[in-house]
Backbone as a chain_set.jsonl record, in Angstrom:
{"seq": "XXXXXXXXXXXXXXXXXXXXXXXXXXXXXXXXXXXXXXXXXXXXXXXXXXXXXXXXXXXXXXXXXXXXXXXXXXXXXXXXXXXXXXXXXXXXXXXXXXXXXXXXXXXXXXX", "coords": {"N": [[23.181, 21.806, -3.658], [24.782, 19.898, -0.779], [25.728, 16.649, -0.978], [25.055, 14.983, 1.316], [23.466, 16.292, 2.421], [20.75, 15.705, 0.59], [19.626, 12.923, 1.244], [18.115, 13.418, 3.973], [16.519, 15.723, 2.764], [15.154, 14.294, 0.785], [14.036, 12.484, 2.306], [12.057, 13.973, 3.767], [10.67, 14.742, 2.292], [9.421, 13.003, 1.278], [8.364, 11.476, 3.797], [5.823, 13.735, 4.109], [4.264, 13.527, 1.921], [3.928, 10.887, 2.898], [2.098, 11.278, 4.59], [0.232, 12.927, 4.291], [-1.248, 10.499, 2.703], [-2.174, 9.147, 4.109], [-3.459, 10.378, 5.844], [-5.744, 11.312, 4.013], [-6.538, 8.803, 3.959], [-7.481, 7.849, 6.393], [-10.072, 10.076, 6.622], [-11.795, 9.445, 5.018], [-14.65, 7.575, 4.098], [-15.04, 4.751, 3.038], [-12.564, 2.563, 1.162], [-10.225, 1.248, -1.399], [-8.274, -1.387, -1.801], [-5.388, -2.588, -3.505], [-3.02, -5.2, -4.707], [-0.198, -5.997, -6.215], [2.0, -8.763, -7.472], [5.789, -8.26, -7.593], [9.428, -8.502, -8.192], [12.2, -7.572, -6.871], [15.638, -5.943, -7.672], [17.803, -7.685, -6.35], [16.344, -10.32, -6.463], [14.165, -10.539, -4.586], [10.564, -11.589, -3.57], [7.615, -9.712, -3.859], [4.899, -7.147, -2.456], [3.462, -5.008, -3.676], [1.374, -2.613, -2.965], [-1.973, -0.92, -2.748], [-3.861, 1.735, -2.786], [-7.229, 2.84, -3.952], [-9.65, 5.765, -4.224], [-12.239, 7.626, -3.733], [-12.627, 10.925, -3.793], [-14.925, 12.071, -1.207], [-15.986, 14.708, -1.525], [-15.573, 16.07, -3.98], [-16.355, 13.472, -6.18], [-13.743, 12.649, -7.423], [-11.954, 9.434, -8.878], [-8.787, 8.761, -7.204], [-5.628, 7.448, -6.919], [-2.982, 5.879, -5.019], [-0.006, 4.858, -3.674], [0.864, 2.714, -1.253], [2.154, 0.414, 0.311], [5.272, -1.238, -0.121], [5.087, -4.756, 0.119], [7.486, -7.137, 1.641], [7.192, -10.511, 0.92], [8.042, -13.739, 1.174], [7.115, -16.334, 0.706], [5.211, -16.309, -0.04], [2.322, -17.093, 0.725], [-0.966, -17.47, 0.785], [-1.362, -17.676, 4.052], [1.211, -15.903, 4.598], [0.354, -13.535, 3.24], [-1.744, -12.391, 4.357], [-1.521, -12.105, 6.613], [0.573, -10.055, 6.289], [-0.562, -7.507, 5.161], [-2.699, -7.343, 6.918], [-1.04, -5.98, 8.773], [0.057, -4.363, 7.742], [-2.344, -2.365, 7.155], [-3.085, -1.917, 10.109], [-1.517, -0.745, 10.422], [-1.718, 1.832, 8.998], [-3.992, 2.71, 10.245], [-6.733, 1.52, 9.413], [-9.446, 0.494, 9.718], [-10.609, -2.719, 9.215], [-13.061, -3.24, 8.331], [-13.111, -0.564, 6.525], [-13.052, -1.265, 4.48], [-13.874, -1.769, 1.013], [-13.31, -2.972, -1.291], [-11.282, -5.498, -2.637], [-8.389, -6.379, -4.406], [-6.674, -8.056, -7.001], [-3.768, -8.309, -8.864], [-3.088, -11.14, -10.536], [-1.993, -12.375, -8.292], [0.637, -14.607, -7.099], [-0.357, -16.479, -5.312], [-3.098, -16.971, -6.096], [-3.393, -18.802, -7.52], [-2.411, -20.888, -6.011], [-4.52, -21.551, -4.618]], "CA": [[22.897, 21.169, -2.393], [25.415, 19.181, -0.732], [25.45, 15.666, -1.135], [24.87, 14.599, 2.588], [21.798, 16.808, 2.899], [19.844, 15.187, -0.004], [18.552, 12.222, 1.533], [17.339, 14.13, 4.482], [15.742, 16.231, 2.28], [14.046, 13.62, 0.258], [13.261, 11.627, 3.531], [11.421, 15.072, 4.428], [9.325, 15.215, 1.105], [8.706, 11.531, 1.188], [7.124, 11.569, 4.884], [4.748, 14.26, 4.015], [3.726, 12.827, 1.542], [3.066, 9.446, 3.348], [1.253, 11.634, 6.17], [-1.301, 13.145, 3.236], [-2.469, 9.969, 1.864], [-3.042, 8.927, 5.657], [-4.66, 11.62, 6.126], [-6.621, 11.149, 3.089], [-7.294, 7.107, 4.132], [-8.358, 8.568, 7.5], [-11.273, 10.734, 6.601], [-12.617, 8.648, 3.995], [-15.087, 6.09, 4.836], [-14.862, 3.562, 2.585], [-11.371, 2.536, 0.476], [-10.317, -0.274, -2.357], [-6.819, -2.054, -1.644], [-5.106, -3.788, -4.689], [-2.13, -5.589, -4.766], [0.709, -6.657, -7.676], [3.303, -8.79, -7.716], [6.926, -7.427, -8.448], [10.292, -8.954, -7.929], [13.668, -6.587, -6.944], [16.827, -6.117, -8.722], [18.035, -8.957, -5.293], [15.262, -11.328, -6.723], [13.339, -10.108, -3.368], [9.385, -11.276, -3.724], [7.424, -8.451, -3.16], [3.769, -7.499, -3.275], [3.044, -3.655, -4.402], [-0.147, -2.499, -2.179], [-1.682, 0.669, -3.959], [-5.338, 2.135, -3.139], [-8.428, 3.732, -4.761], [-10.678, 6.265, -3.115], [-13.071, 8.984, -4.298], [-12.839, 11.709, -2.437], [-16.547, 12.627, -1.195], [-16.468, 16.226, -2.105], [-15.126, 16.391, -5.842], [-16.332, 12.378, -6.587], [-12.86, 12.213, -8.208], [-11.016, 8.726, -8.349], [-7.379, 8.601, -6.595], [-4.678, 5.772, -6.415], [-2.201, 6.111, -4.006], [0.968, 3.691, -3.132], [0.723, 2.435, 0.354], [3.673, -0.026, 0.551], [6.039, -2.483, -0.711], [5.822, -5.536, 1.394], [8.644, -8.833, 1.256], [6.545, -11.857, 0.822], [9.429, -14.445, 0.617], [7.024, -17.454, 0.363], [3.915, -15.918, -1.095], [1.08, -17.756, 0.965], [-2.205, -16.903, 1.539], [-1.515, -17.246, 5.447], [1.873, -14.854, 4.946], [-0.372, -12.231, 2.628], [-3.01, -12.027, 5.21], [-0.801, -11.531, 7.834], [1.487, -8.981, 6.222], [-1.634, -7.024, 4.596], [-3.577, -7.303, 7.871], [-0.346, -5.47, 9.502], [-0.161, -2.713, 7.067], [-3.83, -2.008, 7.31], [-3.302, -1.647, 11.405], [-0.155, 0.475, 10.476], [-2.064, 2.806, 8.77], [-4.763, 2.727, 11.298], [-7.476, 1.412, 8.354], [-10.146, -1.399, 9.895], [-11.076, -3.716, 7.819], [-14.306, -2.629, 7.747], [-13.714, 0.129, 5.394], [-12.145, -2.097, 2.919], [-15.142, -2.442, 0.552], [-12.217, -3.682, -2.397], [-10.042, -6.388, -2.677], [-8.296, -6.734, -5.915], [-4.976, -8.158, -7.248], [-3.179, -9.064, -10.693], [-2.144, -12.281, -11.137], [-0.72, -12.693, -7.309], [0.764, -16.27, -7.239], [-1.023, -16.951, -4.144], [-4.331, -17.148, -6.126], [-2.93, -20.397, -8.353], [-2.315, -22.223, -5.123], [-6.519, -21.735, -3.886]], "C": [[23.985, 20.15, -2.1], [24.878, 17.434, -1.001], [24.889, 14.877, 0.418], [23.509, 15.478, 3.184], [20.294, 16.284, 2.0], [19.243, 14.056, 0.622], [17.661, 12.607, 2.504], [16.26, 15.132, 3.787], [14.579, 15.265, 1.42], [13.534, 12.571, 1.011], [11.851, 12.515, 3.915], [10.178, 14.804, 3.504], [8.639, 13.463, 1.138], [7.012, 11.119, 2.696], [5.988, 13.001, 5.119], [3.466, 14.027, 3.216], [2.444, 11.311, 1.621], [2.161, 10.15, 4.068], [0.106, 12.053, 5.2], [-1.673, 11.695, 2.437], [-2.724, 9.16, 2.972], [-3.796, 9.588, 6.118], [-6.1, 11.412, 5.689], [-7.447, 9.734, 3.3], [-7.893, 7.025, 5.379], [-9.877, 8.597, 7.432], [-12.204, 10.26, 5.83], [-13.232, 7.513, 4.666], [-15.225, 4.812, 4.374], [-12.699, 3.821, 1.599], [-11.079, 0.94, -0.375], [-8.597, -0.613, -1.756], [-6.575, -3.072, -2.892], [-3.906, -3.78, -4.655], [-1.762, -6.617, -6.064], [1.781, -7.243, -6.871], [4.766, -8.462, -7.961], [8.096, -8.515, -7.622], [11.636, -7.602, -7.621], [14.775, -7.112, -7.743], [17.64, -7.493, -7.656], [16.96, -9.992, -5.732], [14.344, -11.071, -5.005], [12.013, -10.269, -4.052], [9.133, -10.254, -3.088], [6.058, -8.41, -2.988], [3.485, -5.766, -2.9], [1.916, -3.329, -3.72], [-0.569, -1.301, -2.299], [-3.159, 0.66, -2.857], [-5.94, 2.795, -3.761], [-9.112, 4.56, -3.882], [-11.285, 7.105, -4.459], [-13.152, 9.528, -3.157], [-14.519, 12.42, -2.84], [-17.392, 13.85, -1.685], [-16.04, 16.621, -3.676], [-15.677, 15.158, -6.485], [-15.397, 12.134, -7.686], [-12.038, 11.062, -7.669], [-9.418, 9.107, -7.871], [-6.676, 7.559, -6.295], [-3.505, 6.45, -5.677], [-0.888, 5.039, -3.373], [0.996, 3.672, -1.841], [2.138, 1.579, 1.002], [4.476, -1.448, -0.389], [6.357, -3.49, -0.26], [6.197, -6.83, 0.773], [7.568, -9.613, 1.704], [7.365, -12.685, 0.257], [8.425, -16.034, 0.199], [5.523, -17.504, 0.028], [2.748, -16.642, -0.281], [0.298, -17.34, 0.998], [-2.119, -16.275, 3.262], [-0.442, -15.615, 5.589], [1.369, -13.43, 4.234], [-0.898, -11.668, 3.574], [-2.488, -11.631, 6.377], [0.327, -10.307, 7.618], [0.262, -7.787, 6.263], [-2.767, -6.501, 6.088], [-2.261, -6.106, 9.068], [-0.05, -4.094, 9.09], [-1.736, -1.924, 7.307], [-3.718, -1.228, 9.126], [-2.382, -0.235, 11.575], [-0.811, 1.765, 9.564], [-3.489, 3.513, 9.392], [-6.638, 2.539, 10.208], [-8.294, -0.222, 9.346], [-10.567, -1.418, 8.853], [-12.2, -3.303, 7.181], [-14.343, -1.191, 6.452], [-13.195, -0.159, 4.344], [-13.196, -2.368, 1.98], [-14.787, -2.767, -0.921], [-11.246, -4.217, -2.377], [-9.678, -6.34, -3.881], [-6.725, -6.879, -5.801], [-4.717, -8.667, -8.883], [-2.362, -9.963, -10.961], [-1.29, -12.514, -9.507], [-0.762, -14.042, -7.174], [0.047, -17.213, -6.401], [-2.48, -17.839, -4.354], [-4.163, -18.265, -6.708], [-3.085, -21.035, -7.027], [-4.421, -22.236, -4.122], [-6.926, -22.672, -4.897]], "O": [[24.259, 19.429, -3.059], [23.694, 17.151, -1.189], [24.085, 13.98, 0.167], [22.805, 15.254, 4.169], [19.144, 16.374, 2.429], [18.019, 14.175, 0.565], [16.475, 12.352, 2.298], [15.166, 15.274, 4.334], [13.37, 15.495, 1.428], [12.701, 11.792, 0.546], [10.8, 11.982, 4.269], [9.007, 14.683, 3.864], [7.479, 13.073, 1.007], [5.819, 10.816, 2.712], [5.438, 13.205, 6.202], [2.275, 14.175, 3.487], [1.381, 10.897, 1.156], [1.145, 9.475, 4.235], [-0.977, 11.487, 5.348], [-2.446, 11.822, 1.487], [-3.627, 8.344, 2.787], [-4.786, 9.31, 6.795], [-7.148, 11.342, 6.332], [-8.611, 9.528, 2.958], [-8.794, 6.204, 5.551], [-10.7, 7.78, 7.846], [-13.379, 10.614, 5.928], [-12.727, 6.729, 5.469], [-15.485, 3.854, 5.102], [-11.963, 4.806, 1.527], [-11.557, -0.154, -0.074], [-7.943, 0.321, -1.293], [-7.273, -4.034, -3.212], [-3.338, -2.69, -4.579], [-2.407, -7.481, -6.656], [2.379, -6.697, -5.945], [4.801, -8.394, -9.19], [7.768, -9.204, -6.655], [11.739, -6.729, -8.483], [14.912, -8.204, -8.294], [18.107, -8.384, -8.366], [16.818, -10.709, -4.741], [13.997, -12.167, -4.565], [11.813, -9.508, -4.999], [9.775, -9.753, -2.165], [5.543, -9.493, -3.267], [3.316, -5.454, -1.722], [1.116, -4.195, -4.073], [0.235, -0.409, -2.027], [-3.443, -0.355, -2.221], [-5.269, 3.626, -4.374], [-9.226, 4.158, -2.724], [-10.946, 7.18, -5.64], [-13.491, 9.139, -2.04], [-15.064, 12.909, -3.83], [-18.557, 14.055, -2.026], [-16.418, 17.642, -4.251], [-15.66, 15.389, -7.694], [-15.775, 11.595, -8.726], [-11.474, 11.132, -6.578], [-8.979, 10.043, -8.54], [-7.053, 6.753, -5.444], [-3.235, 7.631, -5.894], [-1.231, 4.441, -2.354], [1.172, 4.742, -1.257], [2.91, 1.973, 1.876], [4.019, -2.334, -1.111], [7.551, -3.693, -0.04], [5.656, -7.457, -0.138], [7.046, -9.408, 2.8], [7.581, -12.619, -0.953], [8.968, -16.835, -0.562], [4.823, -18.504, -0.129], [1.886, -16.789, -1.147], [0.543, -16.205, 1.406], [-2.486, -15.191, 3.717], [-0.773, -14.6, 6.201], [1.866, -12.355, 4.569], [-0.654, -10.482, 3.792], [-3.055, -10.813, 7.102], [0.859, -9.717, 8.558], [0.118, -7.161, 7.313], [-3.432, -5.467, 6.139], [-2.73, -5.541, 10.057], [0.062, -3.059, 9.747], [-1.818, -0.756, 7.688], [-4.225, -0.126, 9.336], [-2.414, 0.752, 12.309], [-0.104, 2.773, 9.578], [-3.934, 4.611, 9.059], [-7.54, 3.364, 10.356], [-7.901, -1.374, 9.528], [-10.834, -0.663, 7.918], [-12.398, -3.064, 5.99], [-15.29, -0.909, 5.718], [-12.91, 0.574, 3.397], [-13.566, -3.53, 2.148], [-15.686, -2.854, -1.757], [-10.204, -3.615, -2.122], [-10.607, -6.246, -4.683], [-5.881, -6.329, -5.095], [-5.42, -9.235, -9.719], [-1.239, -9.855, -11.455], [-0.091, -12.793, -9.512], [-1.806, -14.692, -7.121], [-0.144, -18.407, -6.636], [-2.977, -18.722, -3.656], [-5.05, -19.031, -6.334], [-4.031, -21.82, -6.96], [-5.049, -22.902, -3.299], [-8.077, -23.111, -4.905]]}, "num_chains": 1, "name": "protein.A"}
Protein backbone atom coordinates (compact mmCIF):
# COMPACT_ATOMS: atom_id res chain seq x y z
CA UNK A 1 0.00 0.00 0.00
CA UNK A 2 1.39 3.25 -0.73
CA UNK A 3 2.35 5.40 1.92
CA UNK A 4 -0.08 8.39 1.21
CA UNK A 5 -3.11 6.10 1.14
CA UNK A 6 -2.62 4.68 4.70
CA UNK A 7 -3.95 7.30 6.74
CA UNK A 8 -7.01 7.55 4.65
CA UNK A 9 -7.38 4.16 5.06
CA UNK A 10 -7.01 4.07 8.75
CA UNK A 11 -9.16 7.33 9.02
CA UNK A 12 -11.81 4.98 7.15
CA UNK A 13 -11.53 2.03 9.74
CA UNK A 14 -11.34 4.40 12.62
CA UNK A 15 -14.76 6.30 11.68
CA UNK A 16 -16.64 3.13 11.46
CA UNK A 17 -15.71 2.16 14.18
CA UNK A 18 -16.62 5.45 16.06
CA UNK A 19 -20.13 5.23 14.15
CA UNK A 20 -20.71 1.45 15.83
CA UNK A 21 -20.19 2.35 19.33
CA UNK A 22 -22.67 5.37 18.57
CA UNK A 23 -24.74 3.32 17.32
CA UNK A 24 -24.41 1.02 20.13
CA UNK A 25 -24.75 4.25 22.83
CA UNK A 26 -27.85 5.12 20.78
CA UNK A 27 -30.04 2.12 21.23
CA UNK A 28 -29.15 1.41 24.64
CA UNK A 29 -31.08 2.92 27.35
CA UNK A 30 -29.08 3.24 30.07
CA UNK A 31 -24.90 3.67 29.94
CA UNK A 32 -21.85 4.07 32.69
CA UNK A 33 -19.17 6.87 31.75
CA UNK A 34 -15.70 6.60 33.50
CA UNK A 35 -12.96 8.73 33.22
CA UNK A 36 -8.81 8.46 33.84
CA UNK A 37 -6.33 10.72 33.98
CA UNK A 38 -3.33 10.46 31.45
CA UNK A 39 -0.69 12.92 30.49
CA UNK A 40 0.92 13.03 26.56
CA UNK A 41 4.35 12.55 25.40
CA UNK A 42 3.84 17.13 25.13
CA UNK A 43 2.97 16.92 28.95
CA UNK A 44 -0.75 17.68 27.52
CA UNK A 45 -3.41 16.98 30.61
CA UNK A 46 -5.84 14.79 29.40
CA UNK A 47 -8.83 12.90 30.73
CA UNK A 48 -9.49 9.30 28.94
CA UNK A 49 -13.53 8.95 28.77
CA UNK A 50 -14.32 5.13 28.20
CA UNK A 51 -17.96 3.50 28.73
CA UNK A 52 -19.75 0.36 30.01
CA UNK A 53 -22.98 -1.01 28.65
CA UNK A 54 -24.70 -4.41 28.57
CA UNK A 55 -26.15 -4.98 25.65
CA UNK A 56 -29.97 -5.97 26.39
CA UNK A 57 -30.09 -9.00 24.25
CA UNK A 58 -26.87 -11.14 25.18
CA UNK A 59 -26.59 -9.28 29.00
CA UNK A 60 -22.88 -9.12 28.04
CA UNK A 61 -20.66 -6.24 29.58
CA UNK A 62 -18.81 -3.84 26.90
CA UNK A 63 -16.24 -0.93 27.37
CA UNK A 64 -15.77 1.21 24.68
CA UNK A 65 -13.32 4.45 24.28
CA UNK A 66 -15.31 7.52 23.65
CA UNK A 67 -12.63 10.28 23.71
CA UNK A 68 -9.54 11.88 24.78
CA UNK A 69 -10.35 15.28 26.05
CA UNK A 70 -7.40 18.34 26.93
CA UNK A 71 -8.19 19.46 30.38
CA UNK A 72 -5.30 22.01 30.76
CA UNK A 73 -6.44 23.13 34.27
CA UNK A 74 -8.33 20.13 35.53
CA UNK A 75 -11.40 21.83 37.36
CA UNK A 76 -14.49 20.58 38.23
CA UNK A 77 -16.17 23.60 36.26
CA UNK A 78 -13.69 22.72 33.01
CA UNK A 79 -14.61 18.69 33.46
CA UNK A 80 -18.24 19.40 33.49
CA UNK A 81 -18.14 21.49 30.73
CA UNK A 82 -15.90 19.42 28.49
CA UNK A 83 -17.79 16.02 29.54
CA UNK A 84 -21.18 17.74 29.22
CA UNK A 85 -19.96 18.59 25.44
CA UNK A 86 -18.93 15.17 24.56
CA UNK A 87 -22.09 13.67 25.89
CA UNK A 88 -24.16 16.28 23.42
CA UNK A 89 -21.56 15.23 20.70
CA UNK A 90 -22.52 11.91 20.88
CA UNK A 91 -26.11 12.76 21.18
CA UNK A 92 -26.25 10.86 24.93
CA UNK A 93 -28.69 12.94 27.60
CA UNK A 94 -27.74 12.86 30.70
CA UNK A 95 -30.45 11.04 31.69
CA UNK A 96 -29.15 7.80 30.55
CA UNK A 97 -26.02 8.19 32.45
CA UNK A 98 -26.92 5.92 35.40
CA UNK A 99 -22.64 5.76 36.12
CA UNK A 100 -20.24 8.12 37.00
CA UNK A 101 -16.90 6.79 37.85
CA UNK A 102 -13.23 7.95 37.71
CA UNK A 103 -9.62 6.88 39.03
CA UNK A 104 -7.91 9.12 40.95
CA UNK A 105 -8.96 12.37 38.67
CA UNK A 106 -7.12 15.33 40.36
CA UNK A 107 -10.21 17.26 40.33
CA UNK A 108 -11.60 15.04 43.16
CA UNK A 109 -8.55 16.24 45.75
CA UNK A 110 -9.61 19.81 45.18
CA UNK A 111 -13.73 18.94 46.49
Amino acid sequence: MDQSQRPMTFSRVAAVIKDGIDNILLRLPFVSIYADESTDIAVQKNLVVYNRVIDPNTFQPSTHFLANMKVANRTAAEITTSWMALMTDKNIHVTKVTGLGSHQVGVQRQI
